[in-house]
C-alpha positions in Angstrom: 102.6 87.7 101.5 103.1 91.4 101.6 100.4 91.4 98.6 98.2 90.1 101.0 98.7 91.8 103.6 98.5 95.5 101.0 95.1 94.3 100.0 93.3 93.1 103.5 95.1 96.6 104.6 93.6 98.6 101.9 89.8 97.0 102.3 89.7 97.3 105.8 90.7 101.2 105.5 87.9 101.4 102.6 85.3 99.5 105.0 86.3 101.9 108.3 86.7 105.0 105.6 83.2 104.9 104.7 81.4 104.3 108.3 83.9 107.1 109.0 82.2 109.2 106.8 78.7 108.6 107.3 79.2 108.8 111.3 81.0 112.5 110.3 78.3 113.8 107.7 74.8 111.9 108.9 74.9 109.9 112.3 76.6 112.6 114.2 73.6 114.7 113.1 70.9 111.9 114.0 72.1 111.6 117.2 72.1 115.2 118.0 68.5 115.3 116.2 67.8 112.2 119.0 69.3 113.6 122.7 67.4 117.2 121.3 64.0 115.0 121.0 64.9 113.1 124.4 65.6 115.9 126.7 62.7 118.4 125.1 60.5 115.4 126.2 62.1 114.6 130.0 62.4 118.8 130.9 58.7 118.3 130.4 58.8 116.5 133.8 61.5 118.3 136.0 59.2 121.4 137.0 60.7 122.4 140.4 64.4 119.5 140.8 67.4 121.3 141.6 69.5 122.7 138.8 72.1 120.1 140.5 69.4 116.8 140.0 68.6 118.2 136.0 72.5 118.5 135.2 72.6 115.3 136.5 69.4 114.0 134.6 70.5 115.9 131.0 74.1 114.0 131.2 72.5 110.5 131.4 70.1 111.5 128.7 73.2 112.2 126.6 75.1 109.5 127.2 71.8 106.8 126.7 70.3 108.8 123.5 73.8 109.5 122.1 74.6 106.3 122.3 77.2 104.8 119.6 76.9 101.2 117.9 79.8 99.4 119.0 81.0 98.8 114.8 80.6 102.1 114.4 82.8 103.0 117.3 85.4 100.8 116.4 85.5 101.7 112.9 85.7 105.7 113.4 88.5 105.0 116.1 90.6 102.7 113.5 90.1 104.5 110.3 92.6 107.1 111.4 95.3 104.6 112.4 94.7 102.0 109.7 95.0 105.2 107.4 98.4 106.2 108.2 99.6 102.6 108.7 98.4 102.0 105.3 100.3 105.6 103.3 103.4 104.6 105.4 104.2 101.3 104.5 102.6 102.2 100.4 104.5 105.1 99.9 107.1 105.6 102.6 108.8 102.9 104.4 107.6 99.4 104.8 108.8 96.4 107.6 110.7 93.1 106.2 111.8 90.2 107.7 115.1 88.6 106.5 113.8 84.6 106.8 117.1 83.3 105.8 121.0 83.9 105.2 121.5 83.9 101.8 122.3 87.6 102.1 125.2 86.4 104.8 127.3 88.3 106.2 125.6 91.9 105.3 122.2 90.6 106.8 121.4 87.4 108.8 118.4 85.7 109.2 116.1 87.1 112.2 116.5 90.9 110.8 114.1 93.2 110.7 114.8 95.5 107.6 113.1 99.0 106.5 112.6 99.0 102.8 112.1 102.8 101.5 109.2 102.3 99.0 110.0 105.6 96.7 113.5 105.2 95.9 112.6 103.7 92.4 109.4 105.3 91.5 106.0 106.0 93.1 103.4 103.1 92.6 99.7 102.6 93.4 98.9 101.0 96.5 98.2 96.9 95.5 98.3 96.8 91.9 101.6 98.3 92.0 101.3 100.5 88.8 104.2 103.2 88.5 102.6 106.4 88.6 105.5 108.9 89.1 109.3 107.7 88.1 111.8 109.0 90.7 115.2 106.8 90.4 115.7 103.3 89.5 117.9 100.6 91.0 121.2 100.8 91.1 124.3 98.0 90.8 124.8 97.6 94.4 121.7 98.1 95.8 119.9 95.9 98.5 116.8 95.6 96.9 113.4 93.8 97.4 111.5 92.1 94.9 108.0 89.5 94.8 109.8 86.5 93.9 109.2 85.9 89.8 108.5 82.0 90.4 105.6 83.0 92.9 104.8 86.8 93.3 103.4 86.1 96.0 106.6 85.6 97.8 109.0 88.5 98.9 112.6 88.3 98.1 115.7 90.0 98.6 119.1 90.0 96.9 121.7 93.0 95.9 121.3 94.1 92.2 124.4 93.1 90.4 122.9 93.6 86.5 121.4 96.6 85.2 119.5 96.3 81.5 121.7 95.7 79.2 124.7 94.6 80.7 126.7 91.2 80.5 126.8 89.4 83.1 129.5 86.4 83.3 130.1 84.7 86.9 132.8 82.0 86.3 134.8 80.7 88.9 133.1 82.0 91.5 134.8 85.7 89.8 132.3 88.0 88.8 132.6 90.1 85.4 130.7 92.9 84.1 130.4 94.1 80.9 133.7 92.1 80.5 135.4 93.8 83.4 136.1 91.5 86.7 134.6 93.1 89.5 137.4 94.1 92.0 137.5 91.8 95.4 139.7 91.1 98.3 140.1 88.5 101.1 139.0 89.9 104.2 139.3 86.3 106.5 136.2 83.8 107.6 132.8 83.9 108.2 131.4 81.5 110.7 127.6 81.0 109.1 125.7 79.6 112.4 123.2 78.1 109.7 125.4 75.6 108.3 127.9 75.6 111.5 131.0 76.4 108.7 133.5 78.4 108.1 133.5 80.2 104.8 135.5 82.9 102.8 134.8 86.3 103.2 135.5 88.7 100.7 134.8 92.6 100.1 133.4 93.3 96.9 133.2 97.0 95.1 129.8 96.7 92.8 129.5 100.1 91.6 130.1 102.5 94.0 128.7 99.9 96.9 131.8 98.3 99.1 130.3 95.1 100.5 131.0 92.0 102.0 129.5 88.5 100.3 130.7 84.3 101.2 131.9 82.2 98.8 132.3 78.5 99.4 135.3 77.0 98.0 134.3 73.6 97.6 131.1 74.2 95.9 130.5 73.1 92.6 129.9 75.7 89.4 127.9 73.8 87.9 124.5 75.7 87.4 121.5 75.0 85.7 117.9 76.7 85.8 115.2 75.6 88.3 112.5 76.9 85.7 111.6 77.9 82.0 112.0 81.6 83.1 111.4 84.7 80.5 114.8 85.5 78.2 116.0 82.6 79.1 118.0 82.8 75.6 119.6 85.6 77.0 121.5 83.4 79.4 124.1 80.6 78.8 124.8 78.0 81.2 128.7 76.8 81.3 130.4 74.0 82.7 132.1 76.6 84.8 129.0 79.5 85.7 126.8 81.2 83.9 126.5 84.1 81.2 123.6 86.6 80.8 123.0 90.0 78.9 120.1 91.5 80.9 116.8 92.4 79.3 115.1 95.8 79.0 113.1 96.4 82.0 114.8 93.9 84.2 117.4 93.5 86.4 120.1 90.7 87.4 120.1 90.1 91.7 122.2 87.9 93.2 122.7 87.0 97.6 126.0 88.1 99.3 126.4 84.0 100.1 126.5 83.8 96.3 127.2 79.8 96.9 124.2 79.7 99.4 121.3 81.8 97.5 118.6 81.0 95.1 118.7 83.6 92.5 119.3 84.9 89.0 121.5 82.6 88.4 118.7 79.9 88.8 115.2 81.7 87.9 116.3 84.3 85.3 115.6 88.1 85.5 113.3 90.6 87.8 111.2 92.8 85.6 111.0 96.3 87.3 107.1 95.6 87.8 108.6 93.4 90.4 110.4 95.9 92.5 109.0 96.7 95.8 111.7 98.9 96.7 115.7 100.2 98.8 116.4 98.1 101.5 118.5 100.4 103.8 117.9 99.3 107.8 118.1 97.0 110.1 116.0 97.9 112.9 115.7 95.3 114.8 117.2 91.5 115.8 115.7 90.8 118.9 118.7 87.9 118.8 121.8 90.4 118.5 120.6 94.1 119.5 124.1 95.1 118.1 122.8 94.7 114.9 120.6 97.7 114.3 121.9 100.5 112.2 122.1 100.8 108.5 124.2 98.7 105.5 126.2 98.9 103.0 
C-alpha cells in the first residue's frame, strides 16, 4: 500500500516538476512577450484618458493577456507541496497506521505511528535501493517491514533475531543464542479485541524494556503458513519453534506473541524489506492519552 502510494506520489511530483519548469524558464517569458504586444497595441488608442482610466485599462490587459491555464496553475502551485511531502515521508519520517493489536499492549489498533525512514540506511525513493548505510536494526526495535508473503502489505513487529543468532521460543519462554530472555509478571491486560483477560509480562530484549501478552491457554503447536526462503534454517517442535537467522535477515515477532502472524509462521525479513524505526504515536483519535513515544 505504501508502495503505491511512494510511486503515484513520485509521478505526480515528476508530472507538476516539469510544467513547473517550463512555466519558470519559457511560459513566464511568453506571457510577458504577450501583455508587452497587447498593451503596445491598446496605448495606440488612449491619446488624451486620464492617467487614472489607462492604470485602470493596463491592469485589465494584464490580468486577460497574462492569463494562466488552469493545469498549469494548479501544477506550479502543487509542485512545491507535493515536493516536500514527497522528501519527508522518503527520507525523513513517514505516517503508519496500526490496523490491528498484535503489537498489544505497546501499541493498539487505531494508532497513528511515525516511522523514522533513516535509522537503518538511506534508500531511493520507490525502488527502495540502499544508497548510504547509516545503522541497522536492532533486537528490540519496533520496526516496519513490506510483509514477505505480499510486499505490497506493510507490517510491523519488534525485532527479536539478528543474523545469525538462534532463536528457540518454547513454552511460550523465549531464548536467544541459548540464553532465556529475562521476563516478569506485571498483572493483566484487558485486550478490547477479543474482550479477555490476558498475561502481561515485561520483557528486556537487548537493551529495550517492553511489555508483550501471552495467552496461557494457547496451544504451541506451530507450523508454517508458507514455503518461505531458509526455511531449513528453522525447526518446528511439538512445543515451539527453533531458527538460526540468515545473513541479511532478521527474526520479528508481535508483543501479543499468542495473537500475531509472524516469523514464527512466514520465516525471515530480508533487510531489502525494511522500511524503517517505529518510534511515535501521534495520534488515536480513540484515546488522546495515547500520543507520546514507546518503548
Amino acid at each position: 500500500m505504501s508502495w503505491n502510494f511512494a510511486l503515484i506520489l513520485f509521478v505526480l511530483m515528476v508530472v507538476t516538476g516539469v510544467v513547473w519548469v517550463i512555466d519558470r524558464f519559457w511560459l513566464q517569458k511568453v506571457r510577458a512577450e504577450r501583455v508587452a504586444n497587447a498593451l503596445v497595441l491598446a496605448r495606440a488608442g488612449w491619446a488624451g484618458l486620464p492617467a487614472v482610466e489607462v492604470q485602470t485599462r493596463e491592469e485589465e490587459i494584464r490580468q486577460e493577456a497574462g492569463k494562466v491555464s488552469w493545469w498549469v496553475e494548479y501544477a506550479v502551485s502543487f509542485f512545491p507541496v507535493i515536493l516536500f511531502v514527497f522528501l519527508l515521508r522518503s527520507f525523513l519520517v513517514e505516517p503508519f497506521r496500526i490496523p490491528s493489536g498484535s503489537m498489544l499492549p505497546t501499541m493498539q489498533s487505531g494508532d497513528l505511528i511515525l516511522v523514522n525512514k533513516f535509522t537503518y540506511g538511506i534508500r531511493l525513493p520507490v525502488i527502495d535501493t540502499k544508497i548510504i548505510p547509516v545503522g541497522s536494526p536492532q533486537r528490540g526495535d519496533v520496526m516496519v517491514f513490506r510483509y514477505p508473503v505480499d510486499p505490497s502489505v506493510d507490517y510491523i513487529k519488534r525485532v527479536v533475531g539478528l543474523p545469525g543468532d538462534e532463536i528457540e521460543y518454547k513454552d511460550q519462554r523465549l531464548y536467544i543464542n541459548g540464553k532465556e530472555v529475562p521476563r516478569k509478571r506485571d498483572g493483566e491486560y484487558f485486550e478490547p479485541d477479543r474482550v479477555a483477560y490476558t498475561a502481561q509480562f515485561t520483557e528486556q530484549l537487548g537493551s529495550v524494556e517492553h511489555q508483550i501478552l501471552l495467552d496461557e491457554r494457547r496451544s504451541q503447536m506451530l507450523s508454517p503458513m508458507w514455503k518461505f526462503p531458509y526455511q531449513e534454517n528453522c525447526q518446528y517442535l511439538g512445543n515451539g519453534i527453533r531458527c538460526t537467522v540468515p545473513a541479511g535477515t532478521y527474526f520479528m515477532m508481535g508483543d501479543n506473541r499468542d495473537n500475531s502472524l509472524d516469523s514464527r509462521y512466514w520465516g525471515f525479513v530480508p533487510d531489502a524489506n525494511i522500511v524503517g524505526r517505529a518510534f511515535f504515536i501521534w495520534m488515536n483519535f480513540s484515546n488522546l492519552g495515547r500520543i507520546g513515544r514507546f518503548n
